[in-house]
C-alpha positions as CSV (number, residue, x, y, z in Angstrom):
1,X,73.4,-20.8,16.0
2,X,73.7,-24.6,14.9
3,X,70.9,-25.6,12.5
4,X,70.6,-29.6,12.0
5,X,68.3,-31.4,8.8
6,X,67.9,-34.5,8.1
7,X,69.8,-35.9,5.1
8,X,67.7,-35.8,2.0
9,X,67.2,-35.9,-1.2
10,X,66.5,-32.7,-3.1
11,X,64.6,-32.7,-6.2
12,X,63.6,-29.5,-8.7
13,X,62.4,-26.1,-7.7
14,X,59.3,-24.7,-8.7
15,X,55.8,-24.3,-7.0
16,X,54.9,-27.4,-6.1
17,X,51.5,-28.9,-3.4
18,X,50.6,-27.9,0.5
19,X,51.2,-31.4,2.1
20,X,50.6,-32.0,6.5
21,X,52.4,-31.1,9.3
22,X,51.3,-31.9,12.7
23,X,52.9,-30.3,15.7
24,X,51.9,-31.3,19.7
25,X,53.0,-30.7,23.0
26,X,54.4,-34.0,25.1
27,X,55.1,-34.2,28.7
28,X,58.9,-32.9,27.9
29,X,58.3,-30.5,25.7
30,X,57.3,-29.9,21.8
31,X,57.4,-33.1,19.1
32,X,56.4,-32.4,15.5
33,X,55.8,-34.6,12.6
34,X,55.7,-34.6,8.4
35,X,55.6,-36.3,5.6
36,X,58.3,-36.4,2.9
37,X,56.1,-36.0,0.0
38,X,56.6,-33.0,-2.8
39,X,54.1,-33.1,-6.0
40,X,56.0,-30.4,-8.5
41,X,53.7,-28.5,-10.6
42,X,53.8,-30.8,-13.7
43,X,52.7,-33.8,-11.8
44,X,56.3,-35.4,-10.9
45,X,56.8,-36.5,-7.2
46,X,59.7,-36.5,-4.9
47,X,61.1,-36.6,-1.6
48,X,62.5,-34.0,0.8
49,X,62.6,-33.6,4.5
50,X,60.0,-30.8,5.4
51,X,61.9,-30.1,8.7
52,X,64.7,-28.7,10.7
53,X,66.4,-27.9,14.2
54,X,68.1,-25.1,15.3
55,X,70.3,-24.7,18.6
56,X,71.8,-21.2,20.2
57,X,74.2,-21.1,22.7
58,X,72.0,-19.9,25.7
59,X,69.9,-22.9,25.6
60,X,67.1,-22.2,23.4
61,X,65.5,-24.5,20.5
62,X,63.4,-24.0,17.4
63,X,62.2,-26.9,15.4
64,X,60.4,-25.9,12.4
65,X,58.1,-27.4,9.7
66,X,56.7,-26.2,6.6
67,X,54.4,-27.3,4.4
68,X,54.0,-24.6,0.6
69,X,53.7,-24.2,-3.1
70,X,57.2,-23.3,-3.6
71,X,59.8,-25.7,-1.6
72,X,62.6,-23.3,-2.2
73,X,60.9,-20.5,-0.9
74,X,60.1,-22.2,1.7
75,X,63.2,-23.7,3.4
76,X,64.8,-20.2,2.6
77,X,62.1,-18.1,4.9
78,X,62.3,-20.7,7.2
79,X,65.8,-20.4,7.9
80,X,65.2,-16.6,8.0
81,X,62.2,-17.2,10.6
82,X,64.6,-18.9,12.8
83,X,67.7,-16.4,12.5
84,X,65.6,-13.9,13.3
85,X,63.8,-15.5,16.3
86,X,66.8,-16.3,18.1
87,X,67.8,-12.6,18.0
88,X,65.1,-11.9,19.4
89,X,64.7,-14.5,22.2
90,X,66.4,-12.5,24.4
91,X,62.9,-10.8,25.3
92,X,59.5,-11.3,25.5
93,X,57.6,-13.4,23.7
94,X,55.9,-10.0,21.7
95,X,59.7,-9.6,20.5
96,X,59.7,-13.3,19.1
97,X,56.6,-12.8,16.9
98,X,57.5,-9.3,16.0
99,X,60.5,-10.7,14.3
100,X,59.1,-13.6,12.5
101,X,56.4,-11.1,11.2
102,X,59.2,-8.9,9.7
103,X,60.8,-11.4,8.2
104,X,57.9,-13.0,6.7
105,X,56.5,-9.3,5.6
106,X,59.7,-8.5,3.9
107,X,59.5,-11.5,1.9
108,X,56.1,-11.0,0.8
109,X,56.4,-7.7,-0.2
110,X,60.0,-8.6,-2.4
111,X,56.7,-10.6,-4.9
112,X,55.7,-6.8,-5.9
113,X,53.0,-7.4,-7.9
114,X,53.3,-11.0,-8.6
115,X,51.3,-13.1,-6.1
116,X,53.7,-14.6,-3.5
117,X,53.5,-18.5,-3.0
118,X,51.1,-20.1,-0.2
119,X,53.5,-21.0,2.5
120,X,52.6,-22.3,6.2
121,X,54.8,-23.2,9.2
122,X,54.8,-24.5,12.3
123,X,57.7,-22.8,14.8
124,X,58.6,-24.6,18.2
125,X,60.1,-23.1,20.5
126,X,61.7,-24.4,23.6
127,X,63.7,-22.2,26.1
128,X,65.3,-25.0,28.6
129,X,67.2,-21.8,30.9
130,X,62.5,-21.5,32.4
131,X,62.0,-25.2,30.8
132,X,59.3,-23.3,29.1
133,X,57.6,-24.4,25.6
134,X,55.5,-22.9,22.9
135,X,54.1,-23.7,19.5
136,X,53.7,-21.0,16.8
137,X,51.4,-20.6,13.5
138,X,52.9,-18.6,10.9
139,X,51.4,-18.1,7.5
140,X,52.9,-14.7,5.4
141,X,52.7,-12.2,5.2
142,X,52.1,-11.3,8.9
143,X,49.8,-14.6,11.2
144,X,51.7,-15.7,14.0
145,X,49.2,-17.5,16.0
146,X,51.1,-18.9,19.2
147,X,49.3,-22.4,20.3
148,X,48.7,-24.2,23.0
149,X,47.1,-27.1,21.4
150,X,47.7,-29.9,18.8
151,X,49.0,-28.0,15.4
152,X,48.3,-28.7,11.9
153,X,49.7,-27.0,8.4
154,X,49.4,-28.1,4.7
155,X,46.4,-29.5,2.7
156,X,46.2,-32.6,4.9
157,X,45.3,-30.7,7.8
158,X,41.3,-30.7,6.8
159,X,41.5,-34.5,7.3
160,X,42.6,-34.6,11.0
161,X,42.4,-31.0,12.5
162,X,39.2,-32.2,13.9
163,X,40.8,-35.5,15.6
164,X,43.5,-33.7,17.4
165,X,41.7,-33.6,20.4
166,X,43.4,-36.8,21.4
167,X,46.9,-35.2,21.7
168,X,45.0,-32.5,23.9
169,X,46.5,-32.0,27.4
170,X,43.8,-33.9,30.2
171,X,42.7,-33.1,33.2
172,X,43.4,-30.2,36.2
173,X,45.9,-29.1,36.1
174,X,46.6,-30.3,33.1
175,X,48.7,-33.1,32.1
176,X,50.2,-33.5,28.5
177,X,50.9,-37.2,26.9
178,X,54.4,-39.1,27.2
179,X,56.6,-39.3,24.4
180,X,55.9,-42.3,23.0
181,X,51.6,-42.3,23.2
182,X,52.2,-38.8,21.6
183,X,53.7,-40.7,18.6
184,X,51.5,-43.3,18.3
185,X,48.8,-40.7,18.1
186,X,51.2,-38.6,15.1
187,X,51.3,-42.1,13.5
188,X,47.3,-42.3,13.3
189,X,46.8,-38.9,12.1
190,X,49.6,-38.8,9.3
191,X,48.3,-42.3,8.4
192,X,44.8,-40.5,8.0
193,X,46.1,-37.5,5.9
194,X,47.9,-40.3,3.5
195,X,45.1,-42.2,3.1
196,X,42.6,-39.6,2.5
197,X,44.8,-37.3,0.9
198,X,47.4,-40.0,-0.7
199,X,47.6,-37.6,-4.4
200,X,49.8,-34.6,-2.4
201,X,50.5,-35.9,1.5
202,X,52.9,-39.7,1.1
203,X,56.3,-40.9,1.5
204,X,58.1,-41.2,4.4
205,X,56.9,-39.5,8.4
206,X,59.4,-37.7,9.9
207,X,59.4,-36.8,13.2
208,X,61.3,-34.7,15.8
209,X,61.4,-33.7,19.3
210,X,62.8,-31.2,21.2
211,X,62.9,-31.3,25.0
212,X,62.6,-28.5,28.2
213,X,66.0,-30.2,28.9
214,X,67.8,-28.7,25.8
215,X,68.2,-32.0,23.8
216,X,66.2,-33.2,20.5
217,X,65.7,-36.0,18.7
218,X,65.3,-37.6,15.2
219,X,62.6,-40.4,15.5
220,X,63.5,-42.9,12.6
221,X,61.3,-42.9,9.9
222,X,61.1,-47.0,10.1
223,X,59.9,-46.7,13.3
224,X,57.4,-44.2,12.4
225,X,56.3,-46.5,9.4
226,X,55.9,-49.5,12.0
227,X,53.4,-46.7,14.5
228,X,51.3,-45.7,11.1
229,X,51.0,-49.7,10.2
230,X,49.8,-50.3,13.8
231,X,47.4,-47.2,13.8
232,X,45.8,-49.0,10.4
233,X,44.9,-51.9,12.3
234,X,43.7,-50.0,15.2
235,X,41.4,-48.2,12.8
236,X,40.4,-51.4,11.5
237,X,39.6,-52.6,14.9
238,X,37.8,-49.7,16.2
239,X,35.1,-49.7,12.8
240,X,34.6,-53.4,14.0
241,X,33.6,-51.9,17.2
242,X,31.4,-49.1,16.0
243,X,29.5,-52.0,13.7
244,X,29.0,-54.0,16.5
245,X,27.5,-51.2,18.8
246,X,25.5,-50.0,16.1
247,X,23.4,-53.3,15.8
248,X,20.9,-55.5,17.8
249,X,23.4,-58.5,16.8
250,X,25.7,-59.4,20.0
251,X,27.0,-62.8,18.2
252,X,30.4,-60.9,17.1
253,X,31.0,-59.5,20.7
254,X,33.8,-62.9,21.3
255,X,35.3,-62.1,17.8
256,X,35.6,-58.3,19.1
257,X,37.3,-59.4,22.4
258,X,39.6,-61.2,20.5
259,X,40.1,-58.3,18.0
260,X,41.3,-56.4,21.1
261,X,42.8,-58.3,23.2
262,X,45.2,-58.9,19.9
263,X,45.3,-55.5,19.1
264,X,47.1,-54.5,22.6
265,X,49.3,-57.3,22.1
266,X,50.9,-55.6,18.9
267,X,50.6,-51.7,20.4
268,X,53.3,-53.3,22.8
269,X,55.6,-54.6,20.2
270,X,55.7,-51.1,18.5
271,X,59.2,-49.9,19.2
272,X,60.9,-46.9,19.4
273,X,64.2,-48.0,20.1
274,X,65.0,-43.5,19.1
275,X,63.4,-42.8,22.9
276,X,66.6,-44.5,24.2
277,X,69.1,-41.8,22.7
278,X,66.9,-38.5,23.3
279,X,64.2,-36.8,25.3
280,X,62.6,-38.9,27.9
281,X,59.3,-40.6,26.6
C-alpha cells in the first residue's frame, strides 16, 4: 500500500473542534473536499490537512477525510481504516465495512471507561479493475453508512447538508457532474460552512480526486480559494435575483441582466489549471 498527504503543518495534540468535509460523486469517479482549520481546546488555531490517499497494487483507491475532537486520534484510526480496508477489498463490499467496523470498535473500546473522542470520516473508495465507486460514512464505534449521494462530516455540515442536492446525479439513467462544475459547487458549499460557521470551519480548501481510471489528484488550494471567491459573488448575484422577484418593482431587471451576464463572464475565467495533470474533468 502507498498512502500520499499533503505537506502540512502540524500543530499540538489534544481534543480540539468538528470542522466540514464534503464528499461527491463526479462523472469519473469520487472528489472530496476540507478545510484546513483546527481550533485546539484552549482557543488556539492551526492548520493541518484533514485528508489522505491511499493506493494498492491491484488497482484499488481510498481517499479519506476526517473531521474530530482529537486530531491525533483521528489520522491514527484513519490510517487503520484504510489498512484494513484494503485487506479486505479482495471481497464483497459486506467484507469492506466489516473491517472498518472492527477497526473502529477496537479503538473505541481501548477508551475503557473514559468517553472516546467524537470522530467522523468520509471513506472513498474506488476499484478501477470494475471502474466501480462508492462513498462510505463512518462514525465509531460501529456506522458505516455506504452513500450514494453528496457527503458531509464535521460541525459545518448543518450549514450545507440541505444544499447538496445540487451535486446530486440528474436525470434517467442518471448522470453525475464533470469534474470541474463538481468543484465549483465544493467551492460554494465550503464557502457557506466558513461563512456561517467561520469560529471552527477556515483556512485553506483542500480538495482531491480519485478516478475509475486508477489515478488522483491534488486540486491546489489557490485554485480552490479563486472557486470559493467566485461562488461569493454568485451568492451575491443570486440574493439580487430573489429581491428582484420578490417585488412589484421591475426597474432593476437591466441592472440584473447585467449582474449576470458579468457573472458568467468571470465563472469562465475560474481555472483549474490541476484538471490538466489528473482525472479528466
Amino acid at each position: 500500500m502507498g498512502s500520499i498527504k499533503r505537506n502540512a503543518r502540524h500543530g499540538r495534540a489534544g481534543r480540539s473542534s468538528m470542522t466540514v468535509g464534503i464528499s461527491t460523486y463526479y462523472e469519473g469517479g469520487i472528489v472530496i473536499c476540507s478545510d484546513t482549520r483546527i481550533v485546539d481546546w484552549n482557543g488556539t488555531t492551526f492548520s493541518q490537512t484533514k485528508q489522505s490517499v491511499s493506493t494498492f497494487w491491484n488497482k484499488h483507491l481510498f481517499a479519506v477525510a476526517y473531521a474530530g475532537e482529537d486530531v491525533p486520534a483521528a489520522e491514527m484510526l484513519s490510517s487503520e481504516i484504510v489498512s484494513a480496508a484494503g485487506v479486505a477489498i479482495g471481497g464483497s463490499p459486506a467484507n469492506i465495512d466489516k473491517a472498518i467496523k472492527t477497526v473502529m470498535c477496537e479503538w473505541f473500546q481501548s477508551y475503557g471507561q473514559i468517553k472516546p473522542p467524537s470522530l467522523e470520516f468520509i471513506v472513498a473508495h474506488i476499484d478501477a479493475n470494475e471502474g466501480r465507486s462508492e462513498i462510505l460514512k463512518c462514525q465509531p464505534p460501529s456506522t458505516v453508512n455506504r452513500s450514494y449521494m453528496p457527503t458531509t462530516i464535521g460541525c459545518g455540515a448543518g450549514v450545507i447538508e440541505h444544499h447538496t442536492g445540487i451535486l446530486a446525479p440528474r436525470g434517467s439513467p442518471a448522470r453525475y457532474y464533470s469534474l470541474r462544475t463538481s468543484l465549483l459547487r465544493l467551492a460554494y458549499f465550503m464557502k457557506l460552512a466558513k461563512e456561517r460557521d467561520g469560529q471552527f470551519v477556515g483556512g485553506r480548501t483542500e480538495a482531491v480526486a480519485i478516478s475509475k481510471a486508477g489515478s488522483f489528484l491534488f486540486i491546489k488550494p489557490e485554485e480552490m480559494m479563486a472557486a470559493e471567491e467566485f461562488a461569493a459573488r454568485a451568492d451575491k448575484v443570486l440574493l439580487q435575483f430573489s429581491s428582484q422577484m420578490l417585488s412589484d418593482d421591475d426597474t432593476a431587471e437591466d441592472d440584473l441582466s447585467g449582474a449576470y451576464a458579468a457573472l458568467v463572464a468571470d465563472r469562465d475565467s475560474v481555472k483549474f489549471s490541476s484538471l490538466h495533470l489528473g482525472p479528466s474533468s
